[in-house]
N, C-alpha and C positions, 0 to 999 in steps of 0.2 A: 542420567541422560548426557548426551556428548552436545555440548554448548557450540560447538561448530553446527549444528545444523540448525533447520529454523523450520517451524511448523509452519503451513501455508494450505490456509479453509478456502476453498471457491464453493461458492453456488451456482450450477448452473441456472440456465431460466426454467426448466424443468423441477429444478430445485429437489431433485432425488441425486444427482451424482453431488457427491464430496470427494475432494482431495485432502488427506492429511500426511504431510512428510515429515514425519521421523522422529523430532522433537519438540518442547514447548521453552523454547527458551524467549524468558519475558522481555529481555531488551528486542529482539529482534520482533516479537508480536505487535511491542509497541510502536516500532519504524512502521513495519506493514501497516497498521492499523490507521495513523494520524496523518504519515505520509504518502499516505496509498500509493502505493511504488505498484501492487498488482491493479487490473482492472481486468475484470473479468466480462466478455461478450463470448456468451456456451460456454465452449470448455479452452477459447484464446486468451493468452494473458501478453502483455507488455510493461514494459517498464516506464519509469517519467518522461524518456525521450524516444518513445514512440518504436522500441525495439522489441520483435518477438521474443518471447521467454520459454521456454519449455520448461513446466513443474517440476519435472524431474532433472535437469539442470538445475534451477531453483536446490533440488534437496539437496544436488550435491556440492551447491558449492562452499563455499570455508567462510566462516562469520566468525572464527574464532579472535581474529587481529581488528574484529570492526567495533567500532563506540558508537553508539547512537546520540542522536545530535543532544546536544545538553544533558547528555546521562553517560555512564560508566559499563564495560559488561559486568555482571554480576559475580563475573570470576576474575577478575581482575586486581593489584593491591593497589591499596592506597596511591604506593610512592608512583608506581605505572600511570593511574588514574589522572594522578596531577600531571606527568610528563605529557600523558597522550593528548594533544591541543588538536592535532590536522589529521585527518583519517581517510580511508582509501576502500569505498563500499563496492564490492563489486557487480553492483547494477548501478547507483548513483554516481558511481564515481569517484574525483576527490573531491572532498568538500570540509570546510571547518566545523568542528563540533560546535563552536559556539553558536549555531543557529538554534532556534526556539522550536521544541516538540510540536506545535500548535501554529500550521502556516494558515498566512492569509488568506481569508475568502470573502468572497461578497457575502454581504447581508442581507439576510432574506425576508427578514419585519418589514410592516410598513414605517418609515419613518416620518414620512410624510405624505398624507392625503393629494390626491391627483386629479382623479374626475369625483366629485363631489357635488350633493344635495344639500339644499339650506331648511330653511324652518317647517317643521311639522309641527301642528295644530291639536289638541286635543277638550273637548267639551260633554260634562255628561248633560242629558236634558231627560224632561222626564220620562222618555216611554226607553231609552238606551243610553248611547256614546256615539258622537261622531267624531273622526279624522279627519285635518287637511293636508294637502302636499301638494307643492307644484312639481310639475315634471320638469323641468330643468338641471341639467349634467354640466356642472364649470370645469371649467379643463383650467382650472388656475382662476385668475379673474377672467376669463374667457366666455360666456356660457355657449359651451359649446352643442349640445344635446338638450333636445328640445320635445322629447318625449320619453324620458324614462318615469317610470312609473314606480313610487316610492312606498304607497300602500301596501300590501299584502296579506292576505288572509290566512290564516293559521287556525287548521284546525276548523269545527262547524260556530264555536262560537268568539274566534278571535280575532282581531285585526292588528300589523304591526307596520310602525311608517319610522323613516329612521332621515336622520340628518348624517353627511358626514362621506362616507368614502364608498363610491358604490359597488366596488368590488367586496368590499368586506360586507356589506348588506348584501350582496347575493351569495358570500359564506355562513352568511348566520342563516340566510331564508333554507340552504341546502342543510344544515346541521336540524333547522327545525321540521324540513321533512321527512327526514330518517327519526325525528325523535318521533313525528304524527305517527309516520307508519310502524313505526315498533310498538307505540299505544295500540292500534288497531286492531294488530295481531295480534294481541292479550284477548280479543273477545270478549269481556267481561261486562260490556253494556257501560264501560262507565270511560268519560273523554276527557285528555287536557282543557281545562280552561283555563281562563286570561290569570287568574292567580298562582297556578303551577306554571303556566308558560314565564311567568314572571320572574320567577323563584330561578329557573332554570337559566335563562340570561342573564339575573344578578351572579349566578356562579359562572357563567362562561365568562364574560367582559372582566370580572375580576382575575378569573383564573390567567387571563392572557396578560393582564396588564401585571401581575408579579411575575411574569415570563420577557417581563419589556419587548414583548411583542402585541398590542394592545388591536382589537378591532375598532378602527376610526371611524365611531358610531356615539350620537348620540338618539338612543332608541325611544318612541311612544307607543304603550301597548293599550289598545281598549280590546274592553270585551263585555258579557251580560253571559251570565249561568244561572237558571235557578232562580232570576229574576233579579242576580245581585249585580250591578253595576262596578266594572272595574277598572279602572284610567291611571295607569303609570309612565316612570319614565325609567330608565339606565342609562345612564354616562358611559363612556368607551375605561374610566378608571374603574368600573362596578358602582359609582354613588345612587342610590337608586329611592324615588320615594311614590308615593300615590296620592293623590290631588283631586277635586271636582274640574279642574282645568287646566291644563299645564300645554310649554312649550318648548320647544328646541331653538339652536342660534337664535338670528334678530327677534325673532318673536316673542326669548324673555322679557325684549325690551322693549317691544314696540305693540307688542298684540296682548301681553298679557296685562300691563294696564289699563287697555279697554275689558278685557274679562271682568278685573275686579269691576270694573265699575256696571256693568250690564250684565254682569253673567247672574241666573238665579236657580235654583233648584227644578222651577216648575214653568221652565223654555219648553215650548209646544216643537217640534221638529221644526215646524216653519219658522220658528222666530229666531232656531239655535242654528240651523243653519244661513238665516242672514247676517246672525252675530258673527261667524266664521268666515262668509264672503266678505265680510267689512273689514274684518282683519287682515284677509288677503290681498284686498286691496291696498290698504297702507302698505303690507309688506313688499306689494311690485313697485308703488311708489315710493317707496325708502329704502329697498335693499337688491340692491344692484346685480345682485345673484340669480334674483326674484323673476318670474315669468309673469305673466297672465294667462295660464292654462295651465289648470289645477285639478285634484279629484277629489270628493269629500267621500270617505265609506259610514256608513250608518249601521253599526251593527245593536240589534235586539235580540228579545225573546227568540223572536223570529226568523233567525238567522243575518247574515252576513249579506249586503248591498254596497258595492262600490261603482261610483256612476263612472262614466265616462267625461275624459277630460274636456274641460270645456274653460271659455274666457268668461270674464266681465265687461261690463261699458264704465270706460274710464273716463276721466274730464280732466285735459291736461291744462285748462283753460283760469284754475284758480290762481290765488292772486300770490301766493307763494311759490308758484312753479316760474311766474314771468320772469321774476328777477332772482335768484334764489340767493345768490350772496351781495345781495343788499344788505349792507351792514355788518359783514363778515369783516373785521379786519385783516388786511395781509390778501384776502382771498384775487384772482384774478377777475 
């Protein structure tokens, strides 16, 4: 092959025309490829600074005197290689070789959380599993939204309420609708439940987080199949376990030591979900995130129930709210 010339692939958006011109020479595939010099819209191409191109100028022009940036051509010696420092591309320009094959881009992870939900709830009692969650959206310490809705239903016997980044909770909610509906299409009479939905989020939240691209999620999944009760959690890192009761954010800290101490196997729904308004309570009063307009889902045998959001009566009136940093030192 004659190394003066360079091969050059377009897709149109048709995606049935291909251009291939002449030869494959690798230095010049790897320019195109990292420094996208072409950009293709149909079948127009330009160059970095916004010049039309014609493909077949492209083939003909001469790459035989060009170096790509931090690399060598392939036919070139040694002693040439070390001379050639500054080089003369004829779409880029001049420019020094010593630029880095790999230019800068923005980063497309999240790296930090933005509009964000706080603590979700989880309790089994005896006829199922209930969830809590307020609706509350912080745009920083802001709270700025004030009805998103953090439950969601998965599937006929699942429920999943998630803490953390709510863009990424409505990536996981869309990942687990293509997973429902590709189960359904199986037709086989048989559905995810809460312990293969589980299984499946412990691989997704891991798989991202060795990608340092992580979903800013800490997940609670309840559900009941078959009469079996199933109450877990996933970390946005994959750490993942299952529990008679567990929590997300402030509510490891603050709700879950009233669990231990009230929570029992054989909570009538009325009594388990007073046990979770009581939680929710402290948590509007401790945690600053926190709303008073919440939803609790109740999922059973019997399927799937999530109420509508509503408040409690609060009493700002106790005797640790009048003065609160009585006794703080340093405090204002």
């Amino acid at each position: 092959m004659n190394p003066s010339k360079v091969e050059l692939e377009a897709h149109c958006i048709d995606h049935n025309a291909k251009l291939v011109c002449l030869s494959r020479d690798p230095v010049c595939q790897v320019v195109f490829h990292f420094h996208g010099l072409l950009s293709t819209s149909q079948t127009q191409f330009s160059d970095c600074r916004g010049r039309s191109l014609d493909p077949c100028a492209i083939a003909a022009m001469d790459f035989s005197n060009f170096q790509a940036p931090g690399m060598y051509p392939y036919h070139a010696s040694a002693s040439k290689q070390a001379e050639k420092s500054y080089v003369d591309h004829p779409i880029m320009g001049p420019h020094s070789s010593s630029f880095t094959l790999m230019p800068s881009a923005p980063t497309t992870h999240t790296q930090y959380p933005y509009v964000t939900g706080t603590s979700v709830l989880g309790i089994k009692y005896k006829d199922g599993v209930l969830l809590a969650a307020d609706t509350a959206g912080s745009y920083g310490s802001t709270v700025r939204y004030k009805s998103v809705e953090r439950l969601k239903p998965v599937g006929k016997t699942t429920v999943l309420g998630a803490s953390g980044e709510i863009s990424d909770f409505q990536a996981i909610n869309q990942m687990l609708e293509q997973l429902v509906t590709k189960d359904f299409m199986w037709d086989d009479g048989n559905n995810l439940g809460p312990v293969e939905i589980h299984n499946y989020l412990n691989r997704v939240m891991y798989n991202r987080r060795n990608k340092f691209d992580p979903l800013w999620n800490s997940l609670v999944l309840g559900g009941v199949k078959n009469g079996e009760k199933y109450l877990g959690v996933v970390t946005m890192i994959g750490v993942h376990y299952v529990d008679d009761h567990v929590a997300t954010g402030f509510g490891n800290h603050l709700a879950r030591p009233i669990f231990r101490d009230e929570w029992r196997p054989d909570l009538t729904l009325e009594e388990a979900v007073a046990l979770l308004e009581k939680c929710m309570l402290v948590l509007f009063y401790r945690d600053r995130s926190a709303v008073n307009k919440f939803q609790i889902a109740n999922i059973t045998d019997g399927g799937v129930q999530i109420t509508e959001p509503y408040a409690l009566q609060t009493n700002w009136s106790l005797k640790a709210f009048e003065n609160p940093t009585a006794g703080a030192v340093g405090s204002w």
